[in-house]
C-alpha positions, 0 to 999 in steps of 0.5 A, a space after each residue: 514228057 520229060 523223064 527224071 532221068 532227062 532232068 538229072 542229065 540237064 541239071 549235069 549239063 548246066 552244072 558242068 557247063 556253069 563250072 567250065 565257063 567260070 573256070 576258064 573265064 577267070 582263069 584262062 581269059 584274064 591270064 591270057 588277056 586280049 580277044 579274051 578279056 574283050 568286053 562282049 566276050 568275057 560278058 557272055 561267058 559269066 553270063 552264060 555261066 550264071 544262066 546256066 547255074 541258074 537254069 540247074 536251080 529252077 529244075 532242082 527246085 521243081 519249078 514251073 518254069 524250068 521248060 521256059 528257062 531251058 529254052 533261054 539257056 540254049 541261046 545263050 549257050 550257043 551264042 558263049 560256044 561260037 563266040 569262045 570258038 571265034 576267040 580259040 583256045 577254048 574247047 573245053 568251054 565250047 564242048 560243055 557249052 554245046 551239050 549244054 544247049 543240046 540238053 536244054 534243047 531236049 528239055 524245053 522240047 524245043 527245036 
């Protein structure tokens, strides 16, 4: 079973990850422009961004489904973490993205 403590740290992790991955989308990606600001690429970052917000809500919020939306999230963190890795010059956002995942992971009791 999933300690309050394993809570705490997951809803940390999507927080942070929500803030790197909108931060460095709007700010690094649009100023740099190119591979960054690719359509499938920049997508998957405010989509993971929201996601990952969205998935801190449902654990603060004590909801029965928080274990079913952890297990989303960690997909779709890996997808952000490798695609922000293929682009370069992210690692921020692919470090908050993979303990993202890994949290997620943890919490959802997945493998």
């Amino acid at each position: 079973m999933n300690t309050e403590y394993d809570m705490q740290s997951c809803i940390e992790a999507c927080t942070h990850c929500h803030q790197t991955c909108l931060e460095t989308a709007m700010n690094h990606c649009l100023e740099t422009g190119g591979k960054h600001v690719e359509p499938g690429h920049f997508r998957l970052m405010i989509n993971c961004a929201g996601f990952c917000q969205t998935s801190a809500n449902f654990m603060l919020s004590g909801s029965d489904f928080s274990n079913q939306v952890c297990a989303v999230c960690v997909g779709i963190c890996e997808a952000c973490a490798d695609s922000c890795e293929e682009v370069g010059g992210m690692d921020d956002c692919v470090a908050a993205c993979r303990e993202c995942a890994e949290s997620c992971r943890e919490m959802s009791g997945t493998s």
